[in-house]
Short mmCIF file of the C-alpha atoms (twelve columns), coordinates in Angstrom:
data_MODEL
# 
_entry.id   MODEL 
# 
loop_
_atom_site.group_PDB 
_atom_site.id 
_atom_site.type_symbol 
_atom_site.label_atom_id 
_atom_site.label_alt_id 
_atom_site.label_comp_id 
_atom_site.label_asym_id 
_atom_site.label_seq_id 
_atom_site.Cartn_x 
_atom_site.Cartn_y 
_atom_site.Cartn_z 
_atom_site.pdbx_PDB_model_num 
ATOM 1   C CA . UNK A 1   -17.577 -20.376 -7.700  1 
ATOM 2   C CA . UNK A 2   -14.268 -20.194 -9.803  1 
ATOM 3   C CA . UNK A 3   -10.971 -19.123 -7.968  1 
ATOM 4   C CA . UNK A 4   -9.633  -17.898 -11.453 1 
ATOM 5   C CA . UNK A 5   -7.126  -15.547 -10.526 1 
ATOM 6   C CA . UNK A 6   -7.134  -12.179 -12.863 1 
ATOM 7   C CA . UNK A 7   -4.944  -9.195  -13.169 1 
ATOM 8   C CA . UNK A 8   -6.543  -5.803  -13.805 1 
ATOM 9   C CA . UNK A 9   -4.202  -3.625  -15.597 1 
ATOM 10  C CA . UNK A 10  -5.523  -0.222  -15.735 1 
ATOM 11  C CA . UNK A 11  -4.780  3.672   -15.543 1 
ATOM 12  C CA . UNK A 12  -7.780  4.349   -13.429 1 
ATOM 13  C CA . UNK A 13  -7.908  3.999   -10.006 1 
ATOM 14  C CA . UNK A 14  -11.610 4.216   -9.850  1 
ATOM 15  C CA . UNK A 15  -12.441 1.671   -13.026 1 
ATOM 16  C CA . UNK A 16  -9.699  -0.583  -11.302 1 
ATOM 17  C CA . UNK A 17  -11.671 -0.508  -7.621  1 
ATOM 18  C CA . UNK A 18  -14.880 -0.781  -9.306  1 
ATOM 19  C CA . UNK A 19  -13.972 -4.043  -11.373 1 
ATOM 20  C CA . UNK A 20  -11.681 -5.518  -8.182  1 
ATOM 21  C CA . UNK A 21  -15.193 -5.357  -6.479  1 
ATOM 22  C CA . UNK A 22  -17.450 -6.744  -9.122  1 
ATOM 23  C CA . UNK A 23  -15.300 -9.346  -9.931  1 
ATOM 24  C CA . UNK A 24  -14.353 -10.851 -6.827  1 
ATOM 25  C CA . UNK A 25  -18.204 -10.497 -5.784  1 
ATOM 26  C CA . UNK A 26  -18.466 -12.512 -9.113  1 
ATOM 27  C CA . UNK A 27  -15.902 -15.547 -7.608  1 
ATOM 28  C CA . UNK A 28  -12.616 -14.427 -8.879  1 
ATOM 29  C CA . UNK A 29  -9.446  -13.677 -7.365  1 
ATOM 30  C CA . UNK A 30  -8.303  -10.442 -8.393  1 
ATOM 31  C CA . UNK A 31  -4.838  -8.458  -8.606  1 
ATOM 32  C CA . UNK A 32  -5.072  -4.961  -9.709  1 
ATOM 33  C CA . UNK A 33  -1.711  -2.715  -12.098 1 
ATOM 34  C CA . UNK A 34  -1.898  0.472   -12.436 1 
ATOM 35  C CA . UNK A 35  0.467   0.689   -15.653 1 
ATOM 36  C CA . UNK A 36  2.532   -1.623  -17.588 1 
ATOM 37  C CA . UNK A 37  5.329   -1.213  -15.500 1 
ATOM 38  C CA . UNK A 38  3.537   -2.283  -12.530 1 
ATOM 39  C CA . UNK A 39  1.774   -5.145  -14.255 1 
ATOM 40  C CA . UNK A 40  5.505   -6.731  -15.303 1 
ATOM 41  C CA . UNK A 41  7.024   -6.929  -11.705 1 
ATOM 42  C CA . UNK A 42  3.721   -8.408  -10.325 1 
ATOM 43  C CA . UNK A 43  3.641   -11.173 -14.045 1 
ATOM 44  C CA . UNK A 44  7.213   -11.869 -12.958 1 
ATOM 45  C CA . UNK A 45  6.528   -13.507 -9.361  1 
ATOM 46  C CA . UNK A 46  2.504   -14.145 -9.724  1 
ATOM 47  C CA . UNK A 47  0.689   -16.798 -12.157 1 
ATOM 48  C CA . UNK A 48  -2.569  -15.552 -13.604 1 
ATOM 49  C CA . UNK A 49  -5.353  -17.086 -15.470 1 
ATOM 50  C CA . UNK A 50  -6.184  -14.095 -17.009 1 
ATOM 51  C CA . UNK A 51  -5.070  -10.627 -17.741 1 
ATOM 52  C CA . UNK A 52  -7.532  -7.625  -18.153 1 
ATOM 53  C CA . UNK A 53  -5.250  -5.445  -19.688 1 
ATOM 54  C CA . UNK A 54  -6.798  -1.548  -20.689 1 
ATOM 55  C CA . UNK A 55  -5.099  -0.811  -24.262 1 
ATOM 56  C CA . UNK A 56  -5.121  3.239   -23.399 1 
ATOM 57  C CA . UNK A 57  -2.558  4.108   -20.901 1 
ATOM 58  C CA . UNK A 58  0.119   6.480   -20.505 1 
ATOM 59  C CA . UNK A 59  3.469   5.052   -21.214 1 
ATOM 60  C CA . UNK A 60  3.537   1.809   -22.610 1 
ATOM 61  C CA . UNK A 61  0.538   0.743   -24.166 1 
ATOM 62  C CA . UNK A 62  -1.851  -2.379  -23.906 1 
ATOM 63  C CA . UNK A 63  -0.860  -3.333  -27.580 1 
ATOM 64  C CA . UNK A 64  2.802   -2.727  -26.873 1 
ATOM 65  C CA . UNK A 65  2.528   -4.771  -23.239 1 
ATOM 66  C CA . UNK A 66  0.072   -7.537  -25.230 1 
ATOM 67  C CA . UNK A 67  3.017   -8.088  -28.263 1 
ATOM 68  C CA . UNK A 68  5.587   -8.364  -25.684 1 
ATOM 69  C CA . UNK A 69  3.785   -10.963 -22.884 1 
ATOM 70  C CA . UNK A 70  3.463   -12.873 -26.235 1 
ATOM 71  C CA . UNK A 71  6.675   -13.657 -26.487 1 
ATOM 72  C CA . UNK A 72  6.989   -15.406 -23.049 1 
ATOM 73  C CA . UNK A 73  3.207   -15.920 -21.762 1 
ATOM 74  C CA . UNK A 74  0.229   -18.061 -22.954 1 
ATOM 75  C CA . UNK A 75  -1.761  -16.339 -20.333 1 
ATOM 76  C CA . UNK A 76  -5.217  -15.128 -21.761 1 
ATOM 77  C CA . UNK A 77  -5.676  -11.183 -22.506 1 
ATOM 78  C CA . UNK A 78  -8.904  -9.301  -22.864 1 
ATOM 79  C CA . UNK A 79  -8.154  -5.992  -24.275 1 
ATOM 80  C CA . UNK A 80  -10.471 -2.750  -22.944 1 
ATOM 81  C CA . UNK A 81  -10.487 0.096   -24.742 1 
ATOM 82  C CA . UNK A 82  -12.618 3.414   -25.736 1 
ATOM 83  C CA . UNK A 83  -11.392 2.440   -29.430 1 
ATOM 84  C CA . UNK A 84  -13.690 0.794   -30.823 1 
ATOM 85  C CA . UNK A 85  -13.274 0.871   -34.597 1 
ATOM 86  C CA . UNK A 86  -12.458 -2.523  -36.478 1 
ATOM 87  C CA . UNK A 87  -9.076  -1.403  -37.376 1 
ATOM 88  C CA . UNK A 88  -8.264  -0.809  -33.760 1 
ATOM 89  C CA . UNK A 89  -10.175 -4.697  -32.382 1 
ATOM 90  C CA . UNK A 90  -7.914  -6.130  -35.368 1 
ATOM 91  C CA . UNK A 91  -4.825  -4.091  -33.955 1 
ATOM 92  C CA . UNK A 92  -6.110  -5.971  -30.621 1 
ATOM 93  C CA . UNK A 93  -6.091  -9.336  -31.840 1 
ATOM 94  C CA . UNK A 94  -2.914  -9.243  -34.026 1 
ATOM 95  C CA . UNK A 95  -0.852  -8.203  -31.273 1 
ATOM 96  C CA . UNK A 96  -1.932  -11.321 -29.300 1 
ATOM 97  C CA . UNK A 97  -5.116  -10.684 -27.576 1 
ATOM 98  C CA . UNK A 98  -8.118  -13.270 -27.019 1 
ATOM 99  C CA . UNK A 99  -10.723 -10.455 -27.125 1 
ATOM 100 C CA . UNK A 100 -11.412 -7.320  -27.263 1 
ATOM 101 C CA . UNK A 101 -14.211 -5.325  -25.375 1 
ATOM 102 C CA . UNK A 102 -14.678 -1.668  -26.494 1 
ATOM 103 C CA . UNK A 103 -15.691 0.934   -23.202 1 
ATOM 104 C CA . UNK A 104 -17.752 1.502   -22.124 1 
ATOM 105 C CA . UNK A 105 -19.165 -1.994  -21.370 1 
ATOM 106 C CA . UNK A 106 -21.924 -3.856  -19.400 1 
ATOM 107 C CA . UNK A 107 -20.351 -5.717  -16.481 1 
ATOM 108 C CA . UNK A 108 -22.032 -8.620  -17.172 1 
ATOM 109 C CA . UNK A 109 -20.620 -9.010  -20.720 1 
ATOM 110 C CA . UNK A 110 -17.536 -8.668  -19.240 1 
ATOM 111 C CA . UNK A 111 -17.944 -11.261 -16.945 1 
ATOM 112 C CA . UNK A 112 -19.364 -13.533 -20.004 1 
ATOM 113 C CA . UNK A 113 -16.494 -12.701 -22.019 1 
ATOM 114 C CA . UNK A 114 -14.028 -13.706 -19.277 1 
ATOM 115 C CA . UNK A 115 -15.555 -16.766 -18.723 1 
ATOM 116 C CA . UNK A 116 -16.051 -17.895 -22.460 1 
ATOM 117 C CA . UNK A 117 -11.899 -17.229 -22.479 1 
ATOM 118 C CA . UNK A 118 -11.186 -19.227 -19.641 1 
ATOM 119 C CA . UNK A 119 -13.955 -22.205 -20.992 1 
ATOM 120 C CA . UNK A 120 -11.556 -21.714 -24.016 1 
ATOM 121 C CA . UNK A 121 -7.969  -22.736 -21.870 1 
ATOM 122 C CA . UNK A 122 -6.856  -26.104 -21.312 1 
ATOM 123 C CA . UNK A 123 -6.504  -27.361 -18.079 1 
ATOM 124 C CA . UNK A 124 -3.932  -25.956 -16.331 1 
ATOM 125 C CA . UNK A 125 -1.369  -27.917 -15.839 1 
ATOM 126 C CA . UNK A 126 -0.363  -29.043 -12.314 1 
ATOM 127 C CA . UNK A 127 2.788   -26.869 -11.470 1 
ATOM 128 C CA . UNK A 128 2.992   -28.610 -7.682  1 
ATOM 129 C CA . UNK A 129 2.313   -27.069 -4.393  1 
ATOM 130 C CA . UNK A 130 3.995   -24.279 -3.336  1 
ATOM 131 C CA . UNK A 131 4.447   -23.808 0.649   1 
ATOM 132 C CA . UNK A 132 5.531   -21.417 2.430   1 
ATOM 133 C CA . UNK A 133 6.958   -22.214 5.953   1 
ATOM 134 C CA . UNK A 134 6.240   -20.123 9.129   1 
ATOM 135 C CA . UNK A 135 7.573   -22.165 12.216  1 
ATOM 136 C CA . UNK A 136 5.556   -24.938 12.805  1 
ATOM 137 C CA . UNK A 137 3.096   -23.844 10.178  1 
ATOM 138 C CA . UNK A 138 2.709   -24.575 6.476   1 
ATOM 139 C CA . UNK A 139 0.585   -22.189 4.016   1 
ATOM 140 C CA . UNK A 140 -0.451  -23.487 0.773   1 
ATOM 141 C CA . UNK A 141 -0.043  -20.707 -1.600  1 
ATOM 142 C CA . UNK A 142 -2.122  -21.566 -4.132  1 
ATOM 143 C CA . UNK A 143 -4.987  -22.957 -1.925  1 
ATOM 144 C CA . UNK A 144 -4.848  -20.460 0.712   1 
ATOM 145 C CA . UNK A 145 -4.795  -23.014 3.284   1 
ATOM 146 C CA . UNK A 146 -2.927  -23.080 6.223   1 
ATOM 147 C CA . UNK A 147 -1.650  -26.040 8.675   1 
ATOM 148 C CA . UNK A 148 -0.065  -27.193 11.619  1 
ATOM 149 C CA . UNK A 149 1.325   -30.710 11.244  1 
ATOM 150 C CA . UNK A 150 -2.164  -32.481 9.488   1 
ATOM 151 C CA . UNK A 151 -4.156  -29.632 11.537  1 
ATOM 152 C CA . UNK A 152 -6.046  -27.480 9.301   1 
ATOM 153 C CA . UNK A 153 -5.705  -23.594 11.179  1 
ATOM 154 C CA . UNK A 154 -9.167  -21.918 10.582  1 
ATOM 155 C CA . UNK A 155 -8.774  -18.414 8.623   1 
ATOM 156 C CA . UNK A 156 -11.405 -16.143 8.381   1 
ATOM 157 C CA . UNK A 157 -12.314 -14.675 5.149   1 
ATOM 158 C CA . UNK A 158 -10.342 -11.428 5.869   1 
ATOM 159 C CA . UNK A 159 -7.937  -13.039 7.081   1 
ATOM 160 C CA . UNK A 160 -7.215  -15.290 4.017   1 
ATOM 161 C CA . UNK A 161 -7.564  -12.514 1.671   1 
ATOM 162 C CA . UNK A 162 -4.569  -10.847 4.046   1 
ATOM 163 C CA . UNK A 163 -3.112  -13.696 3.671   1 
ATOM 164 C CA . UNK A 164 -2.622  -14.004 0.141   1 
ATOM 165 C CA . UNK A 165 -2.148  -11.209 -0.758  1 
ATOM 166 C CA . UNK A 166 0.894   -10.802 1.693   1 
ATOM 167 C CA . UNK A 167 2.201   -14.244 0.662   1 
ATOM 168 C CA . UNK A 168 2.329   -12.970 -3.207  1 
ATOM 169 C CA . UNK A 169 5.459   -11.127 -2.195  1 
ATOM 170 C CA . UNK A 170 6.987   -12.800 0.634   1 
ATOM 171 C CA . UNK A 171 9.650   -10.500 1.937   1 
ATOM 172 C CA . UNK A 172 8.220   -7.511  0.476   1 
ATOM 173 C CA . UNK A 173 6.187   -4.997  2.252   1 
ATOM 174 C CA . UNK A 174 2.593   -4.458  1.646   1 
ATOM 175 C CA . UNK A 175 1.152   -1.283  2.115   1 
ATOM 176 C CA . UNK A 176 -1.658  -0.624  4.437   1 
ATOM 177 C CA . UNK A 177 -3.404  1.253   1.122   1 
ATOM 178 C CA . UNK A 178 -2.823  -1.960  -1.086  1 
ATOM 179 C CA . UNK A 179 -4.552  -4.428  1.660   1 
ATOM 180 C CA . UNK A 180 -7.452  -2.310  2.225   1 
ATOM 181 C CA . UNK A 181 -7.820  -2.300  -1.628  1 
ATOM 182 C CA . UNK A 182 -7.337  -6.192  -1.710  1 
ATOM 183 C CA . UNK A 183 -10.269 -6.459  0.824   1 
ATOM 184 C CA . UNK A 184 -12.461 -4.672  -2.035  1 
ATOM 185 C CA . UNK A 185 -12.840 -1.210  -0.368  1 
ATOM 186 C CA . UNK A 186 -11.567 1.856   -1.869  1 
ATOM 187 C CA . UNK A 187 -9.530  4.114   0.943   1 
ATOM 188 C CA . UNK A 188 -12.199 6.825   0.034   1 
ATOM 189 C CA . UNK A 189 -15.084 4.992   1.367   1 
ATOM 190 C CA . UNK A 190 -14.176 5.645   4.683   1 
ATOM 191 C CA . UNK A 191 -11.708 7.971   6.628   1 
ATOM 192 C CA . UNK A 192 -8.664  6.344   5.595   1 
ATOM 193 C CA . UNK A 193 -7.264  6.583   8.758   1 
ATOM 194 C CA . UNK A 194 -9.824  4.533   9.950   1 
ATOM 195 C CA . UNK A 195 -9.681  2.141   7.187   1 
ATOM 196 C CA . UNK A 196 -5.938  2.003   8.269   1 
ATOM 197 C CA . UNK A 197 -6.628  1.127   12.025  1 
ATOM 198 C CA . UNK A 198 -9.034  -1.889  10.750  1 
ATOM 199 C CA . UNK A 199 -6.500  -3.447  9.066   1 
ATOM 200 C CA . UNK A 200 -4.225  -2.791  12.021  1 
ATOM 201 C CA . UNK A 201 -6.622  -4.897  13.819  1 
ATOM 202 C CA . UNK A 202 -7.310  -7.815  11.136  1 
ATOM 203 C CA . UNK A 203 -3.481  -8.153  11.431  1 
ATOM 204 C CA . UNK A 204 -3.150  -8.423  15.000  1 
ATOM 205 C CA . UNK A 205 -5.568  -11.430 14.925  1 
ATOM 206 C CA . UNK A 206 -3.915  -13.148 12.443  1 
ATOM 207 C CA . UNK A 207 -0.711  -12.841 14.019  1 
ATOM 208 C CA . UNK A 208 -2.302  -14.728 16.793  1 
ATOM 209 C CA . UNK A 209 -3.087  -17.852 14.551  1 
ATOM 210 C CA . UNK A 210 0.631   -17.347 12.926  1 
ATOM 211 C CA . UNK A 211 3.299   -15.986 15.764  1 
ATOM 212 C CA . UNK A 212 4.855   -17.867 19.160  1 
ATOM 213 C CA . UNK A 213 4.526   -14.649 20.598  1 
ATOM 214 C CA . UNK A 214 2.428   -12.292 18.770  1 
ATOM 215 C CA . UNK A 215 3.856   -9.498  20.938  1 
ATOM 216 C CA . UNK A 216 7.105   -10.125 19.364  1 
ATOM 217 C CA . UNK A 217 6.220   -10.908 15.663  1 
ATOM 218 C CA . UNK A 218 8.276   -13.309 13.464  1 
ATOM 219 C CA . UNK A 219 6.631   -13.773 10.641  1 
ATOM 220 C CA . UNK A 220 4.577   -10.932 9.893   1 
ATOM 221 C CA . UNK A 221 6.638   -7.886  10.519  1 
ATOM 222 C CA . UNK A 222 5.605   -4.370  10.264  1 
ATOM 223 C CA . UNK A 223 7.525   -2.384  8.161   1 
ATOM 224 C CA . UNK A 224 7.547   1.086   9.635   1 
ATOM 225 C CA . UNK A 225 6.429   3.695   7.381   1 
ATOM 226 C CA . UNK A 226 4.954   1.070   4.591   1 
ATOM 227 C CA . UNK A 227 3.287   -1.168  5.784   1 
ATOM 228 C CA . UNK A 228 3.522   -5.236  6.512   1 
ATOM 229 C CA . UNK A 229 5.556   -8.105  5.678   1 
ATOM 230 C CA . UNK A 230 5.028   -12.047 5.257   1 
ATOM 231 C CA . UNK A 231 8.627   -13.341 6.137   1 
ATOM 232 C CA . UNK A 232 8.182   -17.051 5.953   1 
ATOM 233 C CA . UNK A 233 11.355  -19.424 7.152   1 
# 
């Protein structure tokens, strides 16, 4: 499957949990915004493949965000919108887009239409690894691997999604909310405050596989009151 990372910019909270899930059941990494605002601060430290960018939001929107990535970005942007009139997709594509897909949509379109862009790209050029250093560890950002000397440490598949997502924003604090969200459940599946203690517990095991002395973390902090934090060397 592809690792094609994508950012879903959208107003919604529920149209931005529901295409998290489908896409990253689909193979995709995925990075959800709930405005333009938000989308900038994460384009400013995070590479994408792709941008899903919804053109109707409050504030700023997806035509104004699309004309001004332009200026800066190559990055790939499919436009979603309940516009669907020709003078609207043309609006779309002037401002910079690669496609436009009017709401509401079948998933599976979607999916075809984000894969026909990204057929479309050239190869992306090699920008060199990018580690981040924890001790006697080394995490490969972009692969999502993690090492000891030449020792490969084995991750789990939570535990690498926890994992990236914290390492997007070293330094930063994570919310509890935003990692339950990353692991493709909504906090209103479940009583959040047991969605809450499970990731409470993902983190404790992988501060095993990260900390000297997980009882006295280093590297992945809790922030009290927000959440956690990846604070490599």
């Amino acid at each position: 499957m592809t690792e094609a990372h994508i950012l879903v910019v959208d107003d919604d909270e529920r149209i931005r949990s529901l295409l998290r899930r489908f896409l990253m059941r689909s193979g995709y990494l995925v990075t959800t915004a709930r405005d333009a605002e938000h989308a900038r601060r994460l384009l400013a430290g995070l590479d994408f493949d792709l941008i899903v960018l919804d053109v109707m939001m409050p504030g700023e929107d997806g035509f104004s965000l699309t004309r001004d990535l332009r200026k800066r970005m190559t990055t790939p942007i499919l436009l979603l919108t309940a516009k669907g009139e020709t003078g609207d997709r043309i609006t779309g594509l002037e401002s910079g887009a690669d496609d436009y897909l009017p709401k509401p949509f079948e998933p599976r379109e979607l999916l075809l239409r984000i894969a026909a862009i990204l057929r479309r790209m050239p190869a992306t050029e090699a920008r060199g690894p990018k580690f981040l250093t924890l001790g006697g560890l080394r995490y490969d950002v972009d692969k999502g691997d993690l090492w000891q000397g030449e020792v490969p440490v084995r991750l789990t598949g939570t535990e690498q999604v926890l994992m990236r997502r914290l390492a997007d924003t070293p330094g930063a604090p994570v919310s509890r909310t935003d990692l339950i969200e990353e692991l493709g459940r909504s906090p209103s599946e479940e009583a959040g405050d047991n969605s809450e203690r499970a990731i409470d517990v993902q983190i404790t095991r992988l501060r095993r596989k990260i900390e000297p002395d997980p009882r006295e973390p280093r590297f992945l902090q809790t922030v009290r009151g927000l959440g956690y934090m990846l604070v490599p060397d």
